[in-house]
C-alpha positions as CSV (number, residue, x, y, z in Angstrom):
1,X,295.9,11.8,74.1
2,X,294.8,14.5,76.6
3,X,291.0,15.5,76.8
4,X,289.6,18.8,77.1
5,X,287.2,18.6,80.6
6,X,285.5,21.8,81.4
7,X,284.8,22.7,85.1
8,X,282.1,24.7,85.5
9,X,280.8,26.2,88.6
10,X,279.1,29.7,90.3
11,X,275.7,30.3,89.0
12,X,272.9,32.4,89.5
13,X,272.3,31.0,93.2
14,X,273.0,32.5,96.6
15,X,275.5,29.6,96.8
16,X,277.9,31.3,94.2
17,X,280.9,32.2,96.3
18,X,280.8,28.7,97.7
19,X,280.8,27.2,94.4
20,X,283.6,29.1,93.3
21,X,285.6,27.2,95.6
22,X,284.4,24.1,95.0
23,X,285.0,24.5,91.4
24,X,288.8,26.1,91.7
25,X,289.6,23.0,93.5
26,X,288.5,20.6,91.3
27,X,290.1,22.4,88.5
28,X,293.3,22.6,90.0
29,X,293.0,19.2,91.2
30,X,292.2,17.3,87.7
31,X,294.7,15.2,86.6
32,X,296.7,17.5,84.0
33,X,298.7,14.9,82.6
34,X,295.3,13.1,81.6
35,X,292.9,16.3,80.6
36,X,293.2,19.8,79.7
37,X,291.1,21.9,82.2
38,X,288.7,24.6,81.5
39,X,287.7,26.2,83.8
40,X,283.9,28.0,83.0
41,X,283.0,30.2,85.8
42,X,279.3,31.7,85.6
43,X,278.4,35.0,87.5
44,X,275.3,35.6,89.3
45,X,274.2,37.6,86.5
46,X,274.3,34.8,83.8
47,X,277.4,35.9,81.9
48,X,279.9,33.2,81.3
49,X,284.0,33.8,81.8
50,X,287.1,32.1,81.0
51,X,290.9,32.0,81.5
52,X,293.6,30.6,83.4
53,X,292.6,34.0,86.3
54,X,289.6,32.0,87.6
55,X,292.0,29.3,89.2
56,X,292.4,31.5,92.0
57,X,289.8,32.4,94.3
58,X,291.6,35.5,95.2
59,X,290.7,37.6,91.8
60,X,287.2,37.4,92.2
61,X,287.5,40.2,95.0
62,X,287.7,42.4,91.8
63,X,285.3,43.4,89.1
64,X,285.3,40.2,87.1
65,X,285.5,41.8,83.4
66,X,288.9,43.2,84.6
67,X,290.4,40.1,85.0
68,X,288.3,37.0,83.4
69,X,287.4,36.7,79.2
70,X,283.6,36.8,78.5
71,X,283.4,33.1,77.3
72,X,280.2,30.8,75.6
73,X,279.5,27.3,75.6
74,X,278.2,26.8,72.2
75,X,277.7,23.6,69.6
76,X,280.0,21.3,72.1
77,X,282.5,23.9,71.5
78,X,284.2,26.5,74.4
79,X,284.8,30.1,73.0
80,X,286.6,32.6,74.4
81,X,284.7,36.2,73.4
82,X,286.9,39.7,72.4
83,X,283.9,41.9,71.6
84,X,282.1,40.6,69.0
85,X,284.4,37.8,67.5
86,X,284.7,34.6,69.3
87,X,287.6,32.3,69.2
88,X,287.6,28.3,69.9
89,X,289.0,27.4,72.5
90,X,288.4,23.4,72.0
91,X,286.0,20.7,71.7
92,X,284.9,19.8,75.3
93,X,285.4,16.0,76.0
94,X,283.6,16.2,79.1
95,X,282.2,18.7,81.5
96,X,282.1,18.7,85.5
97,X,279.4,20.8,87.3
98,X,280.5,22.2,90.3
99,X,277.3,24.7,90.1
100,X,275.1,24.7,93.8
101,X,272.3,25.4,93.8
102,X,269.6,26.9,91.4
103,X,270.3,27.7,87.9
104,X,273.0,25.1,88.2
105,X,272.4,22.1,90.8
106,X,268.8,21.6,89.6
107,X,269.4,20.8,86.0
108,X,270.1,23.5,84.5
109,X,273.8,23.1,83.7
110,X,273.1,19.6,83.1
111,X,270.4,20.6,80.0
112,X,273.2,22.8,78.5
113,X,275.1,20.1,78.6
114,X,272.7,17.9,77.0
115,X,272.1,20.1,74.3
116,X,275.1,20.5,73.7
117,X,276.3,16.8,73.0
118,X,279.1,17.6,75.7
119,X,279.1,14.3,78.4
120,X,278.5,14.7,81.8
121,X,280.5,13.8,85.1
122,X,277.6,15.0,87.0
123,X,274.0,14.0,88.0
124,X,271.7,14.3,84.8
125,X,268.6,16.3,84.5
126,X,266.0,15.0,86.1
127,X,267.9,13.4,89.3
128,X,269.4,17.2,89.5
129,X,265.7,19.0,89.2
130,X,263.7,16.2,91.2
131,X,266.6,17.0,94.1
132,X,267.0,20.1,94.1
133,X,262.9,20.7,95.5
134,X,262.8,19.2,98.7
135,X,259.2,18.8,98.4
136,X,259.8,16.6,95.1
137,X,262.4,14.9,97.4
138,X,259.9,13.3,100.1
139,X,257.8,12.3,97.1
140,X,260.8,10.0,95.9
141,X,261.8,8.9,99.3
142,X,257.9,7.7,100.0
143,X,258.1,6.1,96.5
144,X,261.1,4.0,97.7
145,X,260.1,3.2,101.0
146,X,262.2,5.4,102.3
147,X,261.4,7.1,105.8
148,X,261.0,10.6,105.9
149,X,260.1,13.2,108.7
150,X,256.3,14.5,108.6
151,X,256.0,17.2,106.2
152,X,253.7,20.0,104.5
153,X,254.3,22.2,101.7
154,X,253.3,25.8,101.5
155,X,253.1,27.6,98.3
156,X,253.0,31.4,98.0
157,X,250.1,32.0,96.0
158,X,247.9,29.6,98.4
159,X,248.5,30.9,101.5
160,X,247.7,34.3,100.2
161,X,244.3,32.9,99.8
162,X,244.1,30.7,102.8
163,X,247.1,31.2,104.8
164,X,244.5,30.2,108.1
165,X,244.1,26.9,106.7
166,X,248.2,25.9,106.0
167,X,248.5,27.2,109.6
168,X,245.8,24.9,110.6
169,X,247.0,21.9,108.7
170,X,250.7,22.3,110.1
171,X,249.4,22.1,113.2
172,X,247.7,19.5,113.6
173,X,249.8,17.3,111.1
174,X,252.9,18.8,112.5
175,X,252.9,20.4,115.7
176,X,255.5,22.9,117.2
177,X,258.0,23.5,117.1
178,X,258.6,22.7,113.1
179,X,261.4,23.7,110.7
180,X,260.7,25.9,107.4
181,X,263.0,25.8,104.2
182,X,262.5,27.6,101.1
183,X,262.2,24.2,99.0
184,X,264.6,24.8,96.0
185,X,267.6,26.5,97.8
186,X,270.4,24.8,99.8
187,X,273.1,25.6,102.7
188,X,270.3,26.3,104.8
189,X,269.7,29.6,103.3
190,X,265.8,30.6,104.2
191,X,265.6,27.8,107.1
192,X,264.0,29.0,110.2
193,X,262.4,26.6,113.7
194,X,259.3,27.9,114.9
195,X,258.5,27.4,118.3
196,X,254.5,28.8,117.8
197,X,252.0,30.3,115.3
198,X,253.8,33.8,115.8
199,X,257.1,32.8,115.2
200,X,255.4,30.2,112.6
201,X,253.7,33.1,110.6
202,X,256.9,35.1,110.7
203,X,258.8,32.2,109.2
204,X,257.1,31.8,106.3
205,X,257.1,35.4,105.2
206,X,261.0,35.4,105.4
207,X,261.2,31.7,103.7
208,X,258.7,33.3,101.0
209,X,261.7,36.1,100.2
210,X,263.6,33.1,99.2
211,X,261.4,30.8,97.0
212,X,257.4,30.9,95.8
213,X,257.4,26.9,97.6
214,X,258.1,26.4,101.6
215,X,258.8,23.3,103.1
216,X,257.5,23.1,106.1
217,X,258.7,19.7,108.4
218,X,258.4,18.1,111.8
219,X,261.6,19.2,114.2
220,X,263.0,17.3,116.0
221,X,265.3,18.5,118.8
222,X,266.5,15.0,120.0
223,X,268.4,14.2,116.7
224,X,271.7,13.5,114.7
225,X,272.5,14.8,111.2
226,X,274.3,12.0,109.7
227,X,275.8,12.0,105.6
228,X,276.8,9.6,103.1
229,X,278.1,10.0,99.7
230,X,278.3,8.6,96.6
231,X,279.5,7.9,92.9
232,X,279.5,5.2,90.6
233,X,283.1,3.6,88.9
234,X,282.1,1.3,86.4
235,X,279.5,-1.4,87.4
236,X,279.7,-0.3,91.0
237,X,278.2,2.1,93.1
238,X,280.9,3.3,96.0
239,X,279.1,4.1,99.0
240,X,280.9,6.1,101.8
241,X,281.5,5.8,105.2
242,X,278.6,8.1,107.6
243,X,279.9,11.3,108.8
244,X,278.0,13.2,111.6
245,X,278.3,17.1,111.3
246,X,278.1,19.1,114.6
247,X,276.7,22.3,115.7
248,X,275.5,24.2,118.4
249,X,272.3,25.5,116.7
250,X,269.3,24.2,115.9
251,X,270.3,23.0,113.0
252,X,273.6,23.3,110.4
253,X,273.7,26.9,110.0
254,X,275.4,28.6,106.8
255,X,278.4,29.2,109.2
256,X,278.4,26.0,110.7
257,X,279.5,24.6,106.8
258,X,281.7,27.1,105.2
259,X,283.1,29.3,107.9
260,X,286.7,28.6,109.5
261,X,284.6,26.7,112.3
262,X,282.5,25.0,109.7
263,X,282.0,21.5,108.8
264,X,285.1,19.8,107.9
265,X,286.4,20.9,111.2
266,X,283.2,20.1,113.2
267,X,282.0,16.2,112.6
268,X,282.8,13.1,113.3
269,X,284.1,10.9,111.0
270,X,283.3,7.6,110.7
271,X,280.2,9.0,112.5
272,X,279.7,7.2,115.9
273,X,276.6,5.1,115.3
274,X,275.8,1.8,115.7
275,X,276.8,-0.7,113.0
276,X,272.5,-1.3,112.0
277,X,271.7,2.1,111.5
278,X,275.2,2.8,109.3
279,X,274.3,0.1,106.8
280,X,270.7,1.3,106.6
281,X,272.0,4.6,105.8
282,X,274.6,3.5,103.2
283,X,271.5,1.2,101.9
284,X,269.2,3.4,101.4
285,X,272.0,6.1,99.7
286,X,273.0,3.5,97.2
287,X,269.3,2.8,96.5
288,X,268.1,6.5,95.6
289,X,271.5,7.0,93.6
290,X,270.6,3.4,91.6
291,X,266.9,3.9,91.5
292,X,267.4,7.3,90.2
293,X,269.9,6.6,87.9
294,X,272.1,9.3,89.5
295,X,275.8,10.0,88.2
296,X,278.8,11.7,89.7
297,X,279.3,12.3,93.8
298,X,276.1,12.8,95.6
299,X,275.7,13.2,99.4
300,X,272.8,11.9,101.0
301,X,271.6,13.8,104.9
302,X,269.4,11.7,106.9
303,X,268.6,12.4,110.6
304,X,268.7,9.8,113.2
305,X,265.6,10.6,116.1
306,X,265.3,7.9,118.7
307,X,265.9,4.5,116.8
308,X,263.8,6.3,113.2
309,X,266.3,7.0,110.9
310,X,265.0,9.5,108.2
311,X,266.0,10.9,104.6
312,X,266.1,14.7,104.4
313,X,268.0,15.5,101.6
314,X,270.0,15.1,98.8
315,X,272.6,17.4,97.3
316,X,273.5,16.2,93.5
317,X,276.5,19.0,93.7
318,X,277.6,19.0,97.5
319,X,280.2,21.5,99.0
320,X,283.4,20.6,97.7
321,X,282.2,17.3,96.6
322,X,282.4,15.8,99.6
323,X,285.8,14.7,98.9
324,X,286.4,14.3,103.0
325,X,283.9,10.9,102.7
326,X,286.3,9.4,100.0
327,X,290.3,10.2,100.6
328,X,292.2,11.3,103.8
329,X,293.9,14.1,101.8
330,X,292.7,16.4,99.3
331,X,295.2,14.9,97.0
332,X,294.2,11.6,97.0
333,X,290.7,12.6,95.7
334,X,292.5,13.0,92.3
335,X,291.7,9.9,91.5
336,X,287.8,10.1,92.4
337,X,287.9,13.1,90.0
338,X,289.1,11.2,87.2
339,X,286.7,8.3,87.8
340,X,283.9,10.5,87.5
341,X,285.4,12.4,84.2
342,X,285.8,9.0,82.2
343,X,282.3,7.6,83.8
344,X,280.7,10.5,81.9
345,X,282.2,9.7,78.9
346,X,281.4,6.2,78.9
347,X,277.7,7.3,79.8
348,X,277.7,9.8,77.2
349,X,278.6,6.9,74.4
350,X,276.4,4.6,75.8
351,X,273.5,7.1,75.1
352,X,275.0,7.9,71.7
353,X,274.5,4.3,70.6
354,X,270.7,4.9,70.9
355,X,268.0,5.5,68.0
356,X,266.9,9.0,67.0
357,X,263.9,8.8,64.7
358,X,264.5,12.0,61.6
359,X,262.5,12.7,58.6
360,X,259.3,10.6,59.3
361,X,257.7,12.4,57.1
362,X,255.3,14.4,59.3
363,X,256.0,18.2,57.7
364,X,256.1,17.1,53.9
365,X,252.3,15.4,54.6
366,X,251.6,18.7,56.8
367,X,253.6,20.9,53.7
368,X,251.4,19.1,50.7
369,X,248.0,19.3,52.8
370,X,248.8,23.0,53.1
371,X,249.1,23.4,49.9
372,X,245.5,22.1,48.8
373,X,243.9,24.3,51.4
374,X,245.5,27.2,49.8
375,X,244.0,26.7,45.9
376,X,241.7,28.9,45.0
377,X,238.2,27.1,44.0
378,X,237.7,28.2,40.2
């Protein structure tokens, strides 16, 4: 019997476009003799939409209500929405979150879920919210053991107050030149190298447009970006091969991932390191995705300097789910999709089976106390 997966993707996030492609092709890509696809697309204004119209990137060049139906994600159940009557459209089996970045990487999509009852193909709550802050992310890596560049973080409303100070400390913890990233966006959207205090000051005003929390983190100009996915299929963990990303800026650039000369055209692949520092690499990926109980396909981004290899992020959705790291053609990944659908399922009934204390009595002591506190004395 067929299950009904829903494939959800765009978001309220400067990522949207590029999560509309990633979600098209997965949708298109899901096994249809296995599942009937969904596919949920949400607009950067919150609204939800349905239909067979968002499997093609090209009709989002119009106004969306011409094309897509209004659509909500209600009691497990998808609905389809003509005016104010809303039709079922079926019980969701399992869901797929193709959301980047906020509003849909960092949990959220995952907590609808949740509340929902509807199982999960993708990283959980708190792996997607810890993740998604790069600040939160150096505080897991150090809690593993896990290397990590230098690092400061800036918030908004403190460097109002004593901006002289965060100069100061980045300084002399840091030194020049050092990157800045807006902490809870991705794609390198916000992400500036500052050479001196000028440039320095200047970046974190622009980052600040961005995001109230700055990252601010030792650059290195001597380094390789190396990657490393991975998802669980059953018991296991499968770890990919390394991939090293290219780019002649100072570091991957918007363009340098999505553009015609992006990423998938620009890396090496298996990356050319040596044999030590790939199994530290695919170590210390399968450790954060089994230590954080992390589900779906994650890509890990560490940064090779010298002979220190160091964590710098992790993307809980990544661009087009990193399918490249797992099959030689985009067809082949058909299989990884479906691995991930029924792994959701499985981890969905596993959580099921649990205990959920009801009616302990709490409100009828609280209702009856109430009610003695309200007699009149005679």
């Amino acid at each position: 019997m067929q299950k009904n997966v829903a494939v959800l993707f765009g978001g309220i996030s400067c990522e949207n476009e590029i999560s509309i492609v990633t979600g098209v092709m997965a949708a298109n890509l899901l096994d249809r003799e296995r599942y009937w696809v969904y596919p949920v697309y949400i607009a950067q204004d919150g609204a939800f939409y349905t239909g067979e119209a968002l499997l093609d990137t090209a009709n989002y060049r119009e106004p969306l209500a011409r094309r897509f139906t209004p659509a909500v994600v209600a009691g497990g159940c998808l609905y389809e929405r003509r005016g104010r009557k809303l039709r079922e459209l079926c019980k969701i089996d399992c869901a797929l979150n193709c959301c980047h970045g906020m509003a849909g990487e960092d949990g959220a999509v995952s907590g609808l879920l949740d509340l929902n009852g509807i199982p999960n193909a993708s990283p959980g709550i708190a792996a997607s919210g810890v993740f998604m802050d790069k600040v939160l992310t150096k505080v897991v890596a150090k809690a593993l053991g896990i290397p990590a560049a230098p690092w400061f973080r800036i918030a908004e409303a403190d460097f109002q107050k004593r901006g002289t100070f965060a100069v100061k400390c980045i300084e002399e913890r840091l030194g020049y030149p050092v990157i800045l990233k807006p902490a809870r966006q991705g794609s390198s959207i916000g992400v500036a190298v500052a050479e001196d205090r000028a440039r320095l000051l200047f970046a974190v005003q622009a980052g600040f447009a961005y995001d109230t929390v700055l990252l601010a983190e030792k650059y290195f100009a001597e380094r390789r970006e190396i990657n490393c996915a991975a998802y669980r299929k059953g018991d296991e963990i499968c770890v990919s091969l390394c991939e090293e990303p290219k780019t002649d800026h100072k570091f991957l650039t918007f363009a340098d991932k999505y553009t015609e000369q992006g990423k998938q055209c620009r890396s090496e692949f298996p990356a050319k390191i040596s044999s030590k520092s790939a199994e530290r690499i695919r170590g210390y990926t399968k450790l954060l995705y089994r230590r954080m109980d992390l589900r779906g396909i994650v890509r890990a981004d560490f940064l090779i300097c010298g002979d220190e290899i160091y964590f710098n992020e992790m993307n809980t959705v990544p661009g087009a789910l990193a399918w490249y790291l797992f099959s030689e053609k985009l067809e082949q990944f058909q299989e990884v999709l479906t691995a991930l659908i029924e792994q959701g399922i499985c981890d969905r009934r596993a959580r099921a089976e649990k205990k959920l204390l009801s009616n302990c009595g709490v409100l009828s002591g609280a209702v009856r106390r109430g009610k003695t506190r309200g007699k009149t004395r005679p």
